[in-house]
N, C-alpha and C positions, 0 to 999 in steps of 0.2 A: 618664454610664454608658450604655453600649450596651442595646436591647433585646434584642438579639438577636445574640449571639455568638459564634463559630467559633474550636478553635484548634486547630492541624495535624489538621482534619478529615480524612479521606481513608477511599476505600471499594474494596478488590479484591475479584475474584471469581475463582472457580476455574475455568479455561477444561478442558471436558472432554476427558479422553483420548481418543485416535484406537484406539491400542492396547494393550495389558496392559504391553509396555517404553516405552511412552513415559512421559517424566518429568511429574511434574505442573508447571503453571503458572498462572498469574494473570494477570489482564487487571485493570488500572487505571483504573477509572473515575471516581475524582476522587483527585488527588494530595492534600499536604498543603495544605491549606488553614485560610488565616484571613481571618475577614470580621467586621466590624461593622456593623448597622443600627441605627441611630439613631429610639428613638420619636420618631413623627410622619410621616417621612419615607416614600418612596415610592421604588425602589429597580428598575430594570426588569433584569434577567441575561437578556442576547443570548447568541449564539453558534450553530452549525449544530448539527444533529442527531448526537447522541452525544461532545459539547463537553464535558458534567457536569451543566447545568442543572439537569432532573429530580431528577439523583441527588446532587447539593447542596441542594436543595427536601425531598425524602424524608426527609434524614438532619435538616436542621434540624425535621420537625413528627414527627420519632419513628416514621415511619413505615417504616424501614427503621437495620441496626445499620453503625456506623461498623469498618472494621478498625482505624483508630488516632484520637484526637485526642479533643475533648470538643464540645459545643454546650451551650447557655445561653440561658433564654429568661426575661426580665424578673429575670437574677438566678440563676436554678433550672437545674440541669442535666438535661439531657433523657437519660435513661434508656430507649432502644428496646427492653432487656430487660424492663422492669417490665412489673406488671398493668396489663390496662384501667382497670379501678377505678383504681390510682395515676397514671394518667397524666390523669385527668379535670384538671385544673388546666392542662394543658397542649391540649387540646380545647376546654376553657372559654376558652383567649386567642386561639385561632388560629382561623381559617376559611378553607377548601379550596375553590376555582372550577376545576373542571376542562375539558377541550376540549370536549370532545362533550357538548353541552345533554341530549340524547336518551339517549346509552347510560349517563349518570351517575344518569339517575332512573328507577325502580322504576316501570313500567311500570301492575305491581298495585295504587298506592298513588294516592289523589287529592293535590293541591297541598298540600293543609293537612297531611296526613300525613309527606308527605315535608317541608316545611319546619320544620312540630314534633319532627320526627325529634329534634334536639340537645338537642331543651327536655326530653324525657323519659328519654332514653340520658345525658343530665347532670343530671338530677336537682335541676332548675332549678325552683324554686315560684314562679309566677306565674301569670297565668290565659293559659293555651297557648292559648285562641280568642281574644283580643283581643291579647295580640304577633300571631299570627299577620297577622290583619287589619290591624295595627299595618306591618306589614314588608312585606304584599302593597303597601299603599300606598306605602309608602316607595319601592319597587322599582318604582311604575308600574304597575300590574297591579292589577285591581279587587276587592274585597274578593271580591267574591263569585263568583269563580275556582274558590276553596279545593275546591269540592268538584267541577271538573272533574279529568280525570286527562292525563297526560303527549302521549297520541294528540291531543289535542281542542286543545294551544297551536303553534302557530307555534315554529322555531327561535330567534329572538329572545325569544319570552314562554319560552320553556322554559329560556334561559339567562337571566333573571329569576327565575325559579324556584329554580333552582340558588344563584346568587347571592343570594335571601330566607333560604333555606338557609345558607348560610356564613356570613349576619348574623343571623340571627334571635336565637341564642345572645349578641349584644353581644359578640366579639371585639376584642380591640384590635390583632388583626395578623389582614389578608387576605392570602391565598397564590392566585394566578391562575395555573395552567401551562397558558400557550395556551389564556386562556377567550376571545380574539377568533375564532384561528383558523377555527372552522365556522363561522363567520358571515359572511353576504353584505356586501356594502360597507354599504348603508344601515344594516342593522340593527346592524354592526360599528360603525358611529358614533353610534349610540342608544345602544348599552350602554358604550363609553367614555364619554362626556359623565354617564352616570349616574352610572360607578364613580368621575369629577371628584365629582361632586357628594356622593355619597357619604364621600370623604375629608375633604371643606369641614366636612361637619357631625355628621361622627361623631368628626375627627381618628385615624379608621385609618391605621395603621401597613402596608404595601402593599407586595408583594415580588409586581414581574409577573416571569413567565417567556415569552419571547415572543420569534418569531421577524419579527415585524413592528416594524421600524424605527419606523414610525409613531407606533406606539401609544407606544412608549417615550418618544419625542421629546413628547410631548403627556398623558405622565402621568404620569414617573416626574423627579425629582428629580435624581436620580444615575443611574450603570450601570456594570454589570460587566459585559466581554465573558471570555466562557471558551473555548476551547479542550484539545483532548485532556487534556478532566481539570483543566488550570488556569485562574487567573483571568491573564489578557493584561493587559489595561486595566482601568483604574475612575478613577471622576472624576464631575465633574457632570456631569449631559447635555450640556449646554451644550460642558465642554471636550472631551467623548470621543466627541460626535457632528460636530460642525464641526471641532474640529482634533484626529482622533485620532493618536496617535504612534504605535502598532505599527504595521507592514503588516499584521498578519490584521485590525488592527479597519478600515481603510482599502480590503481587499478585499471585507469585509461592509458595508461601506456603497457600495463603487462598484457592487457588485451589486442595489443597487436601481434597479427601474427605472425611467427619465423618461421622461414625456412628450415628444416635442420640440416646441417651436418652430415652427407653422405658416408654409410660408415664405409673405411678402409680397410 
């Protein structure tokens, strides 16, 4: 059984009128769609900018309403109509890494506040100062951080931060939309090698969204490439990075760039 399910998902939006006779219309942002992810696994969705990603991301964590189709998480259908309150079961399994380390976190709030965030918004009984300290370490970052605030860490510690946050709760499925992106090459490969580490010993469930070839190759199991709304390819990394079969996945990979070959 899938954890996580999709069936003729799809989402339009209503493209604004120019003027009082023109007809209304829609724009297509993800077609119909069906996917499975499989607990345990790690699952990287490529594709260019306004592909679906995002808005296949959104619709599977309820964060946005489907025009047609269903989604399914551990069994349960995801309702983006329902209350906050009702959807706490579906916050309790999932956890959110977004791009920007910095504009994701509350400025006003120190470390420990924003990472306790989920513990007390879920209504989660445990002692919220010892997860926390529990999860600064876990994430690299010294206990006693907790009471600096957002200005005072590095790009890197603040995407640590972010990511103590989307664990702190004990999720069984991590969601990453372009959490490498704002990060510099070193630090970019300090927080992959953690979110490896991470999966090792937590066995999270891991849906990257990312535009970096890289990361996918070196974290995710499987991949879906999308385009204009649908999924192209999927396969294991292995077969849909070394020998992809569409042209658009074969143009997104010859778009990366190489080094060359210093000549001798």
């Amino acid at each position: 059984m899938s954890l996580i399910e999709t069936r003729g998902l799809s989402r339009e939006f209503a493209v604004p009128k120019r003027s009082a006779w023109e007809r209304g219309r829609t724009q297509t942002a993800l077609a119909p769609t069906d996917l499975d992810i499989v607990e345990g696994s790690s699952v990287g969705i490529i594709g260019e900018s306004g592909s679906g990603k995002s808005t296949l991301v959104k619709l599977i964590l309820g964060l946005d309403r489907p025009t047609k189709g269903t989604v399914s998480v551990d069994g349960r259908a995801v309702d983006a109509t329902a209350s906050a309150r009702s959807q706490h079961w579906l916050r309790r399994q999932t956890g959110l890494v977004f791009q920007d380390p910095y504009a994701s976190l509350d400025p006003r709030m120190s470390a420990a506040q924003i990472i306790g965030e989920p513990l007390w918004a879920l209504r989660i009984e445990e002692d919220h100062a010892a997860r926390i300290r529990e999860v600064l370490e876990q994430v690299g970052l010294e206990p006693d951080m907790a009471d600096r605030y957002p200005h005072e860490f590095s790009g890197g510690q603040r995407q640590r931060i972010a990511l103590a946050r989307a664990i702190v709760h004990r999720p069984g499925i991590l969601v990453g939309d372009e959490p490498l992106s704002a990060l510099d090459v070193t630090v970019r490969a300090q927080i992959l090698d953690l979110l490896i580490e991470l999966r090792r010993t937590t066995g999270l469930t891991l849906v990257m969204v990312s535009h970096d070839i890289g990361v996918v190759q070196n974290l995710c199991d499987a991949v879906v490439v999308m385009k204009d709304g649908r999924i192209v390819e999927r396969g294991t990394t292995e077969e849909v990075l070394r020998h992809p079969r569409e042209e658009y996945t074969q143009t997104l990979l010859a778009a990366i760039p190489v080094i060359p070959d210093s000549a001798t």
